[in-house]
N, C-alpha and C positions, 0 to 999 in steps of 0.2 A: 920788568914785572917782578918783584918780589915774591920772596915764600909763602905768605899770609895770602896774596891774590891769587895766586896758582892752584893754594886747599881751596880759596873761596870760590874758584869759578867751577874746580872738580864738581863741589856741592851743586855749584847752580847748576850745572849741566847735568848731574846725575838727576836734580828734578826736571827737567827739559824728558830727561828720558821716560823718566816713570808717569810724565803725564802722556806721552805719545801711547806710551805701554795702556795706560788704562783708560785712553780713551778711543784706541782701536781695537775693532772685533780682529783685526786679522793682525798679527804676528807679525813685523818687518825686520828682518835684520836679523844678522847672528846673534848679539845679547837679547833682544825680545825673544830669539828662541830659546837661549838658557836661560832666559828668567820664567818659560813657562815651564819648563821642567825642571826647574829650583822649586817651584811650587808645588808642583805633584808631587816631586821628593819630599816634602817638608812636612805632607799631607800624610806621607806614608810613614814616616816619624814620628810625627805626632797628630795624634787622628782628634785633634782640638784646631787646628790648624789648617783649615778647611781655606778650600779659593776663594769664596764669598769674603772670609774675615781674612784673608791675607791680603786679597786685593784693597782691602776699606783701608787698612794700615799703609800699602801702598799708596794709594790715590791719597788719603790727608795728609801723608809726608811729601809727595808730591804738590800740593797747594802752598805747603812751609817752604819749601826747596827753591826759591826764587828771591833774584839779585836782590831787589827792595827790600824783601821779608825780612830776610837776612843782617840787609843794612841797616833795618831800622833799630831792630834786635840788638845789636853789636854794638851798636850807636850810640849803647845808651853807659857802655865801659870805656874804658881809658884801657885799651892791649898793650899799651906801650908798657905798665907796669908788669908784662907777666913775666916771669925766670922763666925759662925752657926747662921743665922735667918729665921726666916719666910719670903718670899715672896709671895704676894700675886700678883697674875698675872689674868689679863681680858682677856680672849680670844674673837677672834674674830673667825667665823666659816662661813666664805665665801669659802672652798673650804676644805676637810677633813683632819684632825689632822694639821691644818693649827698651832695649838699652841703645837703641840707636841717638835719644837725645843726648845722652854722656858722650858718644863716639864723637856726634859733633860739636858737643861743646870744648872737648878736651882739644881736638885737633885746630877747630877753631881761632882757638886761644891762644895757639902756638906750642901744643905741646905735642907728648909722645903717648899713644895708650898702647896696655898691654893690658887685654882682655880675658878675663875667665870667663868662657862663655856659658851658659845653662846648657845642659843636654837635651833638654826639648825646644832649643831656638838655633841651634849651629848653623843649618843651611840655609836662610836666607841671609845671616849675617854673612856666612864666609860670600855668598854671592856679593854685595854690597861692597866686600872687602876690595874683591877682585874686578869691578865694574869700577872702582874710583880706581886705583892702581893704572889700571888701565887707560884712564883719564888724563890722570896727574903721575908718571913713573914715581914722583920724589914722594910719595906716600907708603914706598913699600918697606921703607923704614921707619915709620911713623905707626904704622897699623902692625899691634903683636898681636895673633891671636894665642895664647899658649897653653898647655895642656898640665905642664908640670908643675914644682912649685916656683912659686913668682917670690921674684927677689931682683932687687936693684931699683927698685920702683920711692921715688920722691912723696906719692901722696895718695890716695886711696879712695873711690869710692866704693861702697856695699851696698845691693841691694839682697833683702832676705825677708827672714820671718823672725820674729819678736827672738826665737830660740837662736836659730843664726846670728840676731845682733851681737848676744853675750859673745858668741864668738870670735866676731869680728873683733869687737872691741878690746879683748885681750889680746888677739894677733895682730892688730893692727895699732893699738892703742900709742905708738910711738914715735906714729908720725902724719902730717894732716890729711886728717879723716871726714868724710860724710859717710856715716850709716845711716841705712833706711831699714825703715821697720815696718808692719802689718800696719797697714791705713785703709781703712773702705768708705764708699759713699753712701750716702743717705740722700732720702728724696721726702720734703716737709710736704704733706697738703691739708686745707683745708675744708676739703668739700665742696669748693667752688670752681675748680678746674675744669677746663672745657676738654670737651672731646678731643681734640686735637692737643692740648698738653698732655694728656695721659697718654694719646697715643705715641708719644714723641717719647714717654718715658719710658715708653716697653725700651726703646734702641738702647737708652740705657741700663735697661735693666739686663736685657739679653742679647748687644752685641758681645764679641767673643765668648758669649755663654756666658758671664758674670764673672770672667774670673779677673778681670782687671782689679787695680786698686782705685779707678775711675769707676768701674760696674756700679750701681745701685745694687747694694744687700739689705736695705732696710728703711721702710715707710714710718714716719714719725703723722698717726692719724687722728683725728680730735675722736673726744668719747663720742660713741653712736656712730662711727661713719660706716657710710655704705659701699661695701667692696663691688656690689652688680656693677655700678657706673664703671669702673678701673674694670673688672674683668671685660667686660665688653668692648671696652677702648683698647686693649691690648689684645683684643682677640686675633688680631691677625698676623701676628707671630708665631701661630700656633706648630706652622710647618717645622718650631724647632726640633718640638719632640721626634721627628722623623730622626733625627740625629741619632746615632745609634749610642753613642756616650752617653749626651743628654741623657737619650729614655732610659739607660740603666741607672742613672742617678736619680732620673725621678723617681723610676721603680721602688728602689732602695731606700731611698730619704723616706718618701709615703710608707714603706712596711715596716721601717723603721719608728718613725711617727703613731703611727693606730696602733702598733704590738704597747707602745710606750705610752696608750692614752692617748693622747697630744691632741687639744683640740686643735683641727687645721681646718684651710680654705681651699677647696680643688678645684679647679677649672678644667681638668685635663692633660696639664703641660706646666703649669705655676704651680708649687705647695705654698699658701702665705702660716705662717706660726706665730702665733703672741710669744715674741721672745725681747730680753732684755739683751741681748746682744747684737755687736753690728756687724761681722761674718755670717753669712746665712750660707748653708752646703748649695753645691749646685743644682738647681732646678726647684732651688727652695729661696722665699723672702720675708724676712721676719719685718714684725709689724711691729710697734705699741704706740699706744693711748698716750694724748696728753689734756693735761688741762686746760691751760692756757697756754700761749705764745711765749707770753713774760716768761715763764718756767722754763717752756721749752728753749730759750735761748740762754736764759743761765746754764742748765742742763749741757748743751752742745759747747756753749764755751767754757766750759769744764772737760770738755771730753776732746775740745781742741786737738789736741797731738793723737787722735784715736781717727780723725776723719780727715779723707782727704776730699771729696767733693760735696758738699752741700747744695740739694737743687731744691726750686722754691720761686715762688712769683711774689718778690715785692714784698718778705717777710723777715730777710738776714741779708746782714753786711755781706759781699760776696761770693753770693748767692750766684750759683748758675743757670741758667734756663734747662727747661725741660728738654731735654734733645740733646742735649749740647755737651753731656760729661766726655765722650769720645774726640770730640774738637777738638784739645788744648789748645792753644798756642804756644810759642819757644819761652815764654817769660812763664808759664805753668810749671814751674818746677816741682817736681817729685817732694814730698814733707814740706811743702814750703820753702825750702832751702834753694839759692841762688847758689846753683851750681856755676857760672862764668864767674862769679862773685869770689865765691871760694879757689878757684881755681889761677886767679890773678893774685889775690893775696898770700897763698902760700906758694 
């Protein structure tokens, strides 16, 4: 057995794991027990980071995490072409194991990562670190996580914010690079949406709270539409506000909002705002008007490199379903960009 089958089985077995995990109530085994107190801890780090939204990230990487999946994925490159290097990869830690698709694409592919990790994502990653290791020994040289300044590194991914790019791109600009930049989603409707679409878009709008670069921040709605239908359809998400985060951003965005004017839409738990942007703050979703379709898709393919999901029934090339921004699959790559793509050719 080779080195490539030995990372590829770690992987398949680390989903073997995380489906037993999330699909028993009771706890077996020494790693199910530190993976449920990797989660408390994670919880207590970061209070966005809840069991509900760590387990969903769990269990969908668990359904990717299988032999086939994997195969079919990989199947579709030539590894033979990859150089063995270091990649040093920046994560961002806006929603959990939010960089765990670079971990395995890098390792994948044959190479070596060395990780800056976010301060609001460490523990479940180092958990992930140390459950493959475990698995596969020959990974514990493969897997850097580091704290210091990185150096010796072949190739670079960054994820950040529009302000963090310029940075990246100066420090890193010398050798090959993916920088990610501020991308959000959008959700088109027409007014014709059935109950069960709209309900399906609350999950998008408010799993992890919104803060994904998946989350829906912003309704694209014909003139006249009627927001009762959507509030109602998403009324049963309302237990977010319990959240104690949540409710202070809603608090704040809404006093923020009526000191400033601002006409808004309250339900209780959603702020919506006529705003011409596509970042909407937490517990807030901006809306605007369009004319037509034809406009609105000039509009969006103009704004191309600004969006990363578009949902929608049967109105844009695509186009995602209602429900479904949280899904990916492994070929969903972050901006667009074909991370195993990159990572073979340089």
């Amino acid at each position: 057995m080779n080195e490539h089958q030995r990372i590829f089985i770690a992987f398949v077995k680390l989903g073997e794991f995380l489906r037993e995990y999330c699909s028993s109530d009771v706890n077996q085994g020494e790693w199910s027990q530190k993976l449920e107190e990797t989660i408390i801890l994670a919880k207590h780090k970061n209070g966005w980071f809840t069991k509900d939204n760590v387990g969903f990230a769990l269990k969908t990487w668990s359904e990717l995490l299988k032999g086939n999946t994997l195969s079919d994925w990989l199947g579709a490159y030539d590894l033979q072409q990859n150089k063995t290097k270091t990649v040093a990869v920046i994560m961002a830690g806006n929603i959990p194991l939010v960089g765990f698709h670079d971990l395995l694409s890098v390792l994948l592919t044959g190479n070596k990562i060395m990780a800056r990790l976010s301060s609001n994502d460490t523990i479940l990653n180092y958990f992930i670190k140390d459950y493959l290791i475990f698995i596969e020994p020959l990974l514990k040289d493969k897997i850097i996580f580091s704290e210091e300044r990185m150096q010796g590194y072949d190739a670079v991914i960054a994820t950040g914010s529009n302000n963090t790019a310029r940075y990246f791109e100066h420090y890193f600009g010398k050798v090959p690079n993916i920088i990610r930049k501020n991308r959000n989603s959008i959700a088109v409707l027409t007014g014709k949406e059935s109950h069960e679409q709209l309900a399906a878009l609350g999950e998008d709008i408010f799993r992890y709270y919104g803060l994904g670069c998946r989350s829906v921040s912003k309704l694209f709605v014909p003139l006249g539409y009627d927001f009762d239908t959507f509030f109602t359809s998403i009324y049963s998400y309302h237990p977010i506000i319990e959240q104690k985060k949540y409710e202070n951003n809603y608090d704040y965005n809404k006093a923020v909002y009526l000191m400033s004017e601002f006409k808004i839409l309250d339900n209780g738990f959603l702020i919506l705002k006529n705003d011409k942007s596509y970042a909407s703050p937490i517990a807030s979703l901006f809306y605007e008007n369009y004319d037509t379709l034809e406009k609105l898709k000039e509009h969006l393919e103009n704004d191309r490199n600004q969006l990363q999901c578009v949902v929608g029934d049967g109105i844009l090339d695509g186009e995602i379903a209602f429900g479904d921004t949280q899904k990916p699959s492994l070929t969903d790559y972050a901006d667009g960009v074909d991370t195993v793509d990159f990572l073979l050719k340089n």
